[in-house]
PDB file of N, CA, C and O in Angstrom:
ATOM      1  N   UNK A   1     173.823 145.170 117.363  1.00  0.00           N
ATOM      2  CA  UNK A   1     172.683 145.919 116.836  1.00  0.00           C
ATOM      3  C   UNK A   1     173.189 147.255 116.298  1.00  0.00           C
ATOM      4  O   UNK A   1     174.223 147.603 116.867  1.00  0.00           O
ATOM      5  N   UNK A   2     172.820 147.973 115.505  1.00  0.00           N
ATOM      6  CA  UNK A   2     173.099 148.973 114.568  1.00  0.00           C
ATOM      7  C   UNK A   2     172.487 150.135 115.132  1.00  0.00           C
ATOM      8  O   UNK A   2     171.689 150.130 116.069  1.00  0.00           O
ATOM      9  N   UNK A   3     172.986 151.319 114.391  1.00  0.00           N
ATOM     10  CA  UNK A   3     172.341 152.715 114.953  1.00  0.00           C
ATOM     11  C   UNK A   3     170.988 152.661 114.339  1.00  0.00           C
ATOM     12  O   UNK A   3     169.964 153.120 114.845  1.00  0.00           O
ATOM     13  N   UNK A   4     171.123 151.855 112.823  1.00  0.00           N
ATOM     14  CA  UNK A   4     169.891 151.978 111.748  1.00  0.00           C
ATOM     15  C   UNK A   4     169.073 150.837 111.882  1.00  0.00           C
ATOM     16  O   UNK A   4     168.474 150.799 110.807  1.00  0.00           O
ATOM     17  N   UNK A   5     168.607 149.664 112.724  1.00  0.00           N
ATOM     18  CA  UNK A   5     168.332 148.746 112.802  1.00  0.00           C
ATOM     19  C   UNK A   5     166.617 148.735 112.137  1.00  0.00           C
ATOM     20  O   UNK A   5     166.044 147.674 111.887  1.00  0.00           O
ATOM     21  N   UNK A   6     166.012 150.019 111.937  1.00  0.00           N
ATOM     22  CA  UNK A   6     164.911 150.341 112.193  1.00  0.00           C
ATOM     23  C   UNK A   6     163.700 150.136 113.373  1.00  0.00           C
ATOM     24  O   UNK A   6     162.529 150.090 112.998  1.00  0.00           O
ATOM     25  N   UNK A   7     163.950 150.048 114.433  1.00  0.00           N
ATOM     26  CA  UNK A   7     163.573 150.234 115.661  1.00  0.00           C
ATOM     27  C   UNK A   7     163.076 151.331 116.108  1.00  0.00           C
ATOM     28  O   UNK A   7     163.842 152.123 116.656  1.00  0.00           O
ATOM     29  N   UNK A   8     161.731 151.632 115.987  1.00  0.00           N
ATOM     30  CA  UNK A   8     161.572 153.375 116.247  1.00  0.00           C
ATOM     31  C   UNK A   8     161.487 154.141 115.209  1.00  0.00           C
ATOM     32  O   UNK A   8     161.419 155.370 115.254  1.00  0.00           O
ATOM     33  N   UNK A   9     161.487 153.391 114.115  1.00  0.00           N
ATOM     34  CA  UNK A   9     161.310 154.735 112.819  1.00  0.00           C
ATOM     35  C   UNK A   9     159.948 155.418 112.685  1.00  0.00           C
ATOM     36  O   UNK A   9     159.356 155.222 113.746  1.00  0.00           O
ATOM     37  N   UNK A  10     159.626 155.722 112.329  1.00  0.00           N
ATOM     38  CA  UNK A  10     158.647 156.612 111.643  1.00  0.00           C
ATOM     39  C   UNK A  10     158.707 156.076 110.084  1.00  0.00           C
ATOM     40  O   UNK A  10     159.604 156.457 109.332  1.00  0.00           O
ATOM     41  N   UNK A  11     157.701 155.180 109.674  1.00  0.00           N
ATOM     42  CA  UNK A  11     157.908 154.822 108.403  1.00  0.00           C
ATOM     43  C   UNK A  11     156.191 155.604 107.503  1.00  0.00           C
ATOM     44  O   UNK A  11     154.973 155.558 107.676  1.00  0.00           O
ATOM     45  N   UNK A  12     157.629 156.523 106.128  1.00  0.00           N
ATOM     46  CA  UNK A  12     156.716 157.463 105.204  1.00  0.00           C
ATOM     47  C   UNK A  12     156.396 158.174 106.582  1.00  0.00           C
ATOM     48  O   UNK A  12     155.576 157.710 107.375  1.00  0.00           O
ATOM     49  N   UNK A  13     157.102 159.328 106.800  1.00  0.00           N
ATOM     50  CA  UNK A  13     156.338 160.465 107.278  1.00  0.00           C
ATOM     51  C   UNK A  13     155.418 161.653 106.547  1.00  0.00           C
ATOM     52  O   UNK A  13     154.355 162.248 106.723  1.00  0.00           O
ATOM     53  N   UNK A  14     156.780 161.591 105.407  1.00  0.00           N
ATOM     54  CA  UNK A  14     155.755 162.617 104.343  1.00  0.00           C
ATOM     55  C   UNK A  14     156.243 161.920 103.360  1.00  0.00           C
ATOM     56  O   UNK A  14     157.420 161.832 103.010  1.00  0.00           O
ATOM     57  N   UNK A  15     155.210 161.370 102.870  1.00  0.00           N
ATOM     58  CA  UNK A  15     155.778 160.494 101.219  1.00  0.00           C
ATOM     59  C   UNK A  15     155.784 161.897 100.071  1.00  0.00           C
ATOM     60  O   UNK A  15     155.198 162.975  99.971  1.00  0.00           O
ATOM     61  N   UNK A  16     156.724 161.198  99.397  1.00  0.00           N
ATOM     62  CA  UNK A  16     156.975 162.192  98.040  1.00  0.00           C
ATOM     63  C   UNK A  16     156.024 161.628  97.062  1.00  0.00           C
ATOM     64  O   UNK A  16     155.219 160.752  97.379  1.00  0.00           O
ATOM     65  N   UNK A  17     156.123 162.184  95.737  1.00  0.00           N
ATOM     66  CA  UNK A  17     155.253 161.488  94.302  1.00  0.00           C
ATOM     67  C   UNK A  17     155.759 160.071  94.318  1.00  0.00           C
ATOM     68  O   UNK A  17     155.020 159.128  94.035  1.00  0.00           O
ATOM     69  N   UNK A  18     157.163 159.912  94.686  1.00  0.00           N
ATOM     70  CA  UNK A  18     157.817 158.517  93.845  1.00  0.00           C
ATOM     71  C   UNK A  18     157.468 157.360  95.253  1.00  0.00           C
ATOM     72  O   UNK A  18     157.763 156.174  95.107  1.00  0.00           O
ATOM     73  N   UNK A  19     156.920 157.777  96.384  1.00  0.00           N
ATOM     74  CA  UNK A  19     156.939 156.762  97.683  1.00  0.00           C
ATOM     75  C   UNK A  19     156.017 157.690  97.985  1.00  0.00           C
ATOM     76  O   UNK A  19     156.046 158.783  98.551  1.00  0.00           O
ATOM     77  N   UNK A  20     154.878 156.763  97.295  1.00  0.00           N
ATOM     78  CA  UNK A  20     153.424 157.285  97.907  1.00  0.00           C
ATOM     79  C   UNK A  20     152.576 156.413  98.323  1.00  0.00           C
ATOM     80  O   UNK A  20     152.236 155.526  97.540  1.00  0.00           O
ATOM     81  N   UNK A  21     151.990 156.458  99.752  1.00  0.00           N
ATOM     82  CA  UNK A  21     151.100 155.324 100.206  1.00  0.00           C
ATOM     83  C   UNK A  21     149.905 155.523 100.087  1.00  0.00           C
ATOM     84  O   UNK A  21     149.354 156.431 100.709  1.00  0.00           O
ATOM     85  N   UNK A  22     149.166 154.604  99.150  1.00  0.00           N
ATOM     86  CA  UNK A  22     148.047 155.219  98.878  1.00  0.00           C
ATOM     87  C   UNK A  22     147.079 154.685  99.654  1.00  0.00           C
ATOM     88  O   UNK A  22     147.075 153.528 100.072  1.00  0.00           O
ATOM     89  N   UNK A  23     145.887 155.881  99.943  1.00  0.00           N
ATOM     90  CA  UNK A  23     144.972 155.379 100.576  1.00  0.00           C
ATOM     91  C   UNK A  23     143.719 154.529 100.067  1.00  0.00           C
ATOM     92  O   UNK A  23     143.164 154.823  99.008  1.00  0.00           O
ATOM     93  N   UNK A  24     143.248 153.339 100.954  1.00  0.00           N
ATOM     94  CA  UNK A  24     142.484 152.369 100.636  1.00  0.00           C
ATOM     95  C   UNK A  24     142.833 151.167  99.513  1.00  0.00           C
ATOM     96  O   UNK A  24     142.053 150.487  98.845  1.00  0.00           O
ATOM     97  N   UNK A  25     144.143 151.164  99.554  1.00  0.00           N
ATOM     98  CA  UNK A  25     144.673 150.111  99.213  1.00  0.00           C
ATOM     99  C   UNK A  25     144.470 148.800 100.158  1.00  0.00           C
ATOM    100  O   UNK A  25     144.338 148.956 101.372  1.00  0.00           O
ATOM    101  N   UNK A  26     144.447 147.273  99.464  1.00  0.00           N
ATOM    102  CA  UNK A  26     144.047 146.446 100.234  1.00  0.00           C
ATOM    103  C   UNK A  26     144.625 145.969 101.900  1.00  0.00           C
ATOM    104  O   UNK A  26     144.030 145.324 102.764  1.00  0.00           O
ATOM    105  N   UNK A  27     146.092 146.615 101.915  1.00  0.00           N
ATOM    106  CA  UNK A  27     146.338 146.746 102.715  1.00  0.00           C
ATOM    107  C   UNK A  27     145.479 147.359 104.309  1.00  0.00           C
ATOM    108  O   UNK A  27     145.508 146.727 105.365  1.00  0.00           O
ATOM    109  N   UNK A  28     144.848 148.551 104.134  1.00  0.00           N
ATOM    110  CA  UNK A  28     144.364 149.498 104.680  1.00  0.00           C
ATOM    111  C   UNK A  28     143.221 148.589 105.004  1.00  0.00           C
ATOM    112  O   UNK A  28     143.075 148.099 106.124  1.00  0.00           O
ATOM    113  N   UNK A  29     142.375 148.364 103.951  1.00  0.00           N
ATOM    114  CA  UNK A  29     140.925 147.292 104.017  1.00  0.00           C
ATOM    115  C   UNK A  29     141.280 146.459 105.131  1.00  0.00           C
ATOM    116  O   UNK A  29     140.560 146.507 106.128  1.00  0.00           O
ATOM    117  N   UNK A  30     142.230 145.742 105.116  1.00  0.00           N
ATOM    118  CA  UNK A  30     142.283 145.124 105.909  1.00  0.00           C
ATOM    119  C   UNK A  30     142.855 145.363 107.106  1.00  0.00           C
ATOM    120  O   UNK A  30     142.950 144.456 107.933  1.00  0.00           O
ATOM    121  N   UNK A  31     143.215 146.352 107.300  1.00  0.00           N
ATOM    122  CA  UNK A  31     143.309 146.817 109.035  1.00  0.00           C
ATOM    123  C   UNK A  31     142.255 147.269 109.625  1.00  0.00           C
ATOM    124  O   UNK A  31     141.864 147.050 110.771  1.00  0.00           O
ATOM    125  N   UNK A  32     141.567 148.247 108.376  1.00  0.00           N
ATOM    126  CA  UNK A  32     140.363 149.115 108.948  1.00  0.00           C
ATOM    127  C   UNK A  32     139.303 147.511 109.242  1.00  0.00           C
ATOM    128  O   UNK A  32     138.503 147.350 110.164  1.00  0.00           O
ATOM    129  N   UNK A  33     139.529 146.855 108.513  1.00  0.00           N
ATOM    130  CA  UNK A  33     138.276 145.301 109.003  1.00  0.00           C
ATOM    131  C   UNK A  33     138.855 144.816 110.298  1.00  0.00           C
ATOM    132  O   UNK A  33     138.235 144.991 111.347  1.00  0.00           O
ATOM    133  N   UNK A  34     140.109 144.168 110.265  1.00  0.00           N
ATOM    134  CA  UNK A  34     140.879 143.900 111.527  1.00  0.00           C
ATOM    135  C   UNK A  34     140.375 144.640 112.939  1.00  0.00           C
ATOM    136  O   UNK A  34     140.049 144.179 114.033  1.00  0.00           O
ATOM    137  N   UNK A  35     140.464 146.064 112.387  1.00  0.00           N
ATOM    138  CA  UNK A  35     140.131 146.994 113.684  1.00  0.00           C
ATOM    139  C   UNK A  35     138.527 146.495 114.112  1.00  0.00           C
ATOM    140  O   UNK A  35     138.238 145.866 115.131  1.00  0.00           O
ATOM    141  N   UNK A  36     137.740 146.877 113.229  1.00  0.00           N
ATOM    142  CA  UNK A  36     136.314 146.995 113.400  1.00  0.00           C
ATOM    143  C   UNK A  36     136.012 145.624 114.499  1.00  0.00           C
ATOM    144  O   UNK A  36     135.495 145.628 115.617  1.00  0.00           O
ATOM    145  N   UNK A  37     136.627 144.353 113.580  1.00  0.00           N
ATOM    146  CA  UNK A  37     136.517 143.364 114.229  1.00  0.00           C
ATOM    147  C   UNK A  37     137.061 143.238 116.304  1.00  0.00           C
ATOM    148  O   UNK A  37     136.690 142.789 117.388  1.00  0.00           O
ATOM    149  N   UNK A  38     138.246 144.090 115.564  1.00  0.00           N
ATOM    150  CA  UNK A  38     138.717 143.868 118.105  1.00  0.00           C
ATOM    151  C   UNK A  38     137.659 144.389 118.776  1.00  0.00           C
ATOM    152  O   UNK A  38     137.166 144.009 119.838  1.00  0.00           O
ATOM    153  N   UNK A  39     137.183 145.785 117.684  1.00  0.00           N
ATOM    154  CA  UNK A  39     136.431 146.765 119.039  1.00  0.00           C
ATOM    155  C   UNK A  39     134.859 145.654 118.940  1.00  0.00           C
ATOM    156  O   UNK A  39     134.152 145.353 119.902  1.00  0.00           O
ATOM    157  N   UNK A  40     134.715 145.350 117.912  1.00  0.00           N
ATOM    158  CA  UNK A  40     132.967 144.417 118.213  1.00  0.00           C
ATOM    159  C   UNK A  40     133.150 143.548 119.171  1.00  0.00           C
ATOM    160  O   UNK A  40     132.317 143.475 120.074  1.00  0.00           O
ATOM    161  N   UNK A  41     134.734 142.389 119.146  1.00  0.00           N
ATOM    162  CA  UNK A  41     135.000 141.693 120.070  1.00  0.00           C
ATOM    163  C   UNK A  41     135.331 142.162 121.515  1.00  0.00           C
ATOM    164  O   UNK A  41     135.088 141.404 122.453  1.00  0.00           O
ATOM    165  N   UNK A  42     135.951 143.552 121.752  1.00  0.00           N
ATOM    166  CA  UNK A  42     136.127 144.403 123.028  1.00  0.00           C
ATOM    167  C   UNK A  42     134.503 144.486 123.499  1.00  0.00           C
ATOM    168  O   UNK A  42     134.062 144.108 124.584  1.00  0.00           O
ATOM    169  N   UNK A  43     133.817 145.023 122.502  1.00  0.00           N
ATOM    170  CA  UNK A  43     132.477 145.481 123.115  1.00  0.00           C
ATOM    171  C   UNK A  43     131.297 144.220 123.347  1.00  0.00           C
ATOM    172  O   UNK A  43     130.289 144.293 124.051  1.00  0.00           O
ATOM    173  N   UNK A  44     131.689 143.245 122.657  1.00  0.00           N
ATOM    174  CA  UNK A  44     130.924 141.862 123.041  1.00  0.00           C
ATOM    175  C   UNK A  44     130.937 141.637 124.607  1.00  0.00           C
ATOM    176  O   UNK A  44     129.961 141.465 125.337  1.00  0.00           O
ATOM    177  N   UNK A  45     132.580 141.688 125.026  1.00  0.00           N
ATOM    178  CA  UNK A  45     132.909 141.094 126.299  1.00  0.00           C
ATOM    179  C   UNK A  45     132.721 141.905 126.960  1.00  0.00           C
ATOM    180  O   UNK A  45     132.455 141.520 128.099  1.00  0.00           O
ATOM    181  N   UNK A  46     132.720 143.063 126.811  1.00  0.00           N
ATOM    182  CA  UNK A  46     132.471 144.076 127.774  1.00  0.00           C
ATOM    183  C   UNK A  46     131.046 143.987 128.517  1.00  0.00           C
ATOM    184  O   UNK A  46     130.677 144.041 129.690  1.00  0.00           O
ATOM    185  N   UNK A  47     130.257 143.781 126.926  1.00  0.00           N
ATOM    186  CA  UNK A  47     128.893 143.498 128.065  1.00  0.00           C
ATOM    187  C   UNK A  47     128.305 142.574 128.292  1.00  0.00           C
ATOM    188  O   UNK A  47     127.206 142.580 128.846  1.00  0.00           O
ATOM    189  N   UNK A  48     129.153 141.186 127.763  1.00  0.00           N
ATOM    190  CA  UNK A  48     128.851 140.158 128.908  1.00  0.00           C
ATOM    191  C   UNK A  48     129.641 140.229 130.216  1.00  0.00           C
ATOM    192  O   UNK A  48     129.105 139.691 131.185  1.00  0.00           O
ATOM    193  N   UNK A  49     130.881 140.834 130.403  1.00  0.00           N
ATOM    194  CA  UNK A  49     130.864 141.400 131.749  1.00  0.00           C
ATOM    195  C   UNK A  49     129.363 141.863 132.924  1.00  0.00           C
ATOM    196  O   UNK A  49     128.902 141.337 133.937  1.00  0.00           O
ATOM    197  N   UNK A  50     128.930 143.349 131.944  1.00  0.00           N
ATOM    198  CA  UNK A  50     128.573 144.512 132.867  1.00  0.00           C
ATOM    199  C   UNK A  50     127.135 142.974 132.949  1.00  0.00           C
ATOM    200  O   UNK A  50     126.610 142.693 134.027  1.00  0.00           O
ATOM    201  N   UNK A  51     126.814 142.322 131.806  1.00  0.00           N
ATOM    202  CA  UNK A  51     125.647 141.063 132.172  1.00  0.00           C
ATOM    203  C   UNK A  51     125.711 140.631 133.302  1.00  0.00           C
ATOM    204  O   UNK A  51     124.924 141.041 134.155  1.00  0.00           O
ATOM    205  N   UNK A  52     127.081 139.288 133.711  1.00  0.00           N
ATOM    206  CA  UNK A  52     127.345 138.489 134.567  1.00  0.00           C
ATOM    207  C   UNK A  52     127.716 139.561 136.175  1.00  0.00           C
ATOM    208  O   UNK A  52     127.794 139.035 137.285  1.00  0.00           O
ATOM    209  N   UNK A  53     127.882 140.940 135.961  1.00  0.00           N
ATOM    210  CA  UNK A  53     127.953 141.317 137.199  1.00  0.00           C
ATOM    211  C   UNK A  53     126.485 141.753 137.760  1.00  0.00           C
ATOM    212  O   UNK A  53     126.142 141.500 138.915  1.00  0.00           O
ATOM    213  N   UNK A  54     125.646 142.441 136.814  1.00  0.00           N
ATOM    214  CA  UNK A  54     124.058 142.467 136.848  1.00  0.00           C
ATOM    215  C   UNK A  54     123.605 141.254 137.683  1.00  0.00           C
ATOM    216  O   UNK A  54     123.092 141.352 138.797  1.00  0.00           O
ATOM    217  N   UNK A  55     123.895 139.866 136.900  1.00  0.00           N
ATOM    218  CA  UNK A  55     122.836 138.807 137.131  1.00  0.00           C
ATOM    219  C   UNK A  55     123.903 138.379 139.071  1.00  0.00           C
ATOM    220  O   UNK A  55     123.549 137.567 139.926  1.00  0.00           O
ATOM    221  N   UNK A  56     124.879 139.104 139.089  1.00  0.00           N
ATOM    222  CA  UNK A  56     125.358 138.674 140.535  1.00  0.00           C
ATOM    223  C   UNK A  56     125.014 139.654 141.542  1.00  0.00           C
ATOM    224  O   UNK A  56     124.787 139.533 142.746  1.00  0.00           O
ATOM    225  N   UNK A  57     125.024 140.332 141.017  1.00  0.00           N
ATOM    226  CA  UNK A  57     124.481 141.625 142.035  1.00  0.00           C
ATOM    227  C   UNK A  57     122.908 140.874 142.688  1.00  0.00           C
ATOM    228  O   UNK A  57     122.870 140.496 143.859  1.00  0.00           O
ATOM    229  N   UNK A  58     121.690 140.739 141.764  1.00  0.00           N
ATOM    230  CA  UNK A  58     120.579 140.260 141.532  1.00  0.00           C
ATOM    231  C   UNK A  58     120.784 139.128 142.192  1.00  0.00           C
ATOM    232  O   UNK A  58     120.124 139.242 143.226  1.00  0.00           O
ATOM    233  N   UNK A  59     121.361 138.024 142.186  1.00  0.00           N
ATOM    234  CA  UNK A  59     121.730 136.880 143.199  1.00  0.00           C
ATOM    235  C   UNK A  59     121.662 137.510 144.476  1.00  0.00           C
ATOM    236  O   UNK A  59     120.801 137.460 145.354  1.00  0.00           O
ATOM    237  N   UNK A  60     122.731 138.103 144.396  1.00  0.00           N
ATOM    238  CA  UNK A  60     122.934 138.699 146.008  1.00  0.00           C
ATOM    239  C   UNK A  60     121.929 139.037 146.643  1.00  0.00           C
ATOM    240  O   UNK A  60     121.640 138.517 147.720  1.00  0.00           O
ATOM    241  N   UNK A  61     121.396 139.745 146.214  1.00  0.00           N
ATOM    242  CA  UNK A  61     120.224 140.865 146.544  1.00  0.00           C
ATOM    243  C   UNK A  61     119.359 140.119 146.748  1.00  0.00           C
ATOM    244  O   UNK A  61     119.008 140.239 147.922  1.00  0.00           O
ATOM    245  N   UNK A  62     118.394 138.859 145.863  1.00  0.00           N
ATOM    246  CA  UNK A  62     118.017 137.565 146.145  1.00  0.00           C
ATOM    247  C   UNK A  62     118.312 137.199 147.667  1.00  0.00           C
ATOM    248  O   UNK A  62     117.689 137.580 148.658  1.00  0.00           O
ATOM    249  N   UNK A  63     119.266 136.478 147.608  1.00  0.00           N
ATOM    250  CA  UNK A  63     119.622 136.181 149.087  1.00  0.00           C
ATOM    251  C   UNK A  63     119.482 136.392 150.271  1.00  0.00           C
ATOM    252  O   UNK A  63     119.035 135.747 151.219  1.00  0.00           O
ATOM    253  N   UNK A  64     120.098 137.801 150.069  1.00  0.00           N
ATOM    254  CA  UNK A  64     119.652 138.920 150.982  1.00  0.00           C
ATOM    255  C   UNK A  64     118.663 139.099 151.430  1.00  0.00           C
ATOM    256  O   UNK A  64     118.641 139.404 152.623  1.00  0.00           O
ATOM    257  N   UNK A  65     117.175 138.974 150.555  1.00  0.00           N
ATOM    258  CA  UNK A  65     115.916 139.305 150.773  1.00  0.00           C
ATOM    259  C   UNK A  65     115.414 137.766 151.171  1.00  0.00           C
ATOM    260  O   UNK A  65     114.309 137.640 151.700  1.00  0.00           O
ATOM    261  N   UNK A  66     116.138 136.745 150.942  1.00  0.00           N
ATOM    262  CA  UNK A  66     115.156 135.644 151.157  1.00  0.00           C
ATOM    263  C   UNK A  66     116.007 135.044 152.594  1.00  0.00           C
ATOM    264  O   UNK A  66     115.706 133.940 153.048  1.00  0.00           O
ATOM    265  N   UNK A  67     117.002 135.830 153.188  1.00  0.00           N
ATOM    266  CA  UNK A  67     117.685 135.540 154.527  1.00  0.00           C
ATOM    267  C   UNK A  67     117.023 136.444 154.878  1.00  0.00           C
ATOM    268  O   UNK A  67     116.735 136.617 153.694  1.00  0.00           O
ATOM    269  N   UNK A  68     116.483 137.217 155.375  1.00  0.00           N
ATOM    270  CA  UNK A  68     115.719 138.612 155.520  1.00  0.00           C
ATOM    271  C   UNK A  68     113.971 137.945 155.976  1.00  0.00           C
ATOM    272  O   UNK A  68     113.304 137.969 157.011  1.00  0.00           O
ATOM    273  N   UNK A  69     113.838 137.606 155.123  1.00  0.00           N
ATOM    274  CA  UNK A  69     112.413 137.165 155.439  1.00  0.00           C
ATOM    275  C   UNK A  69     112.019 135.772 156.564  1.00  0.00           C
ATOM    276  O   UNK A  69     110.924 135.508 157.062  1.00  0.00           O
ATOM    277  N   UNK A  70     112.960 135.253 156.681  1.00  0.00           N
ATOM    278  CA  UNK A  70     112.989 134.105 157.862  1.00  0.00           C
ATOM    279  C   UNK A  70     112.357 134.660 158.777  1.00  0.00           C
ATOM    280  O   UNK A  70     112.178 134.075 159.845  1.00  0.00           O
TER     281      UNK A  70
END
């Protein structure tokens, strides 16, 4: 493996006129969509989580009250 392998670079830190990354190129579109898409999918599961722990809690508590009443 090399000193220069590029491992760790910093790629375009400060682009010049001649290596310029421009913004909202299709590239970009499609990360900024990519992104949008994990966090809707992060936040989907998230609250069918905080759901399925709700509807267990509510079980419990169920239970509880209907061992309770015997």
């Amino acid at each position: 493996m090399s000193e220069n392998d590029g491992q760790g670079m910093i790629v375009n830190p400060e682009p010049n006129d001649e290596n310029q990354d421009w913004d909202g190129d299709e590239a970009d579109r499609a990360d900024r969509l990519r992104f949008a898409e994990e966090q809707a999918m992060i936040r989907e599961q998230s609250e069918h989580r905080q759901q399925d722990e709700a509807l267990r809690r509510a079980q419990q508590q169920a239970a509880e009250e209907a061992g309770e009443g015997k």
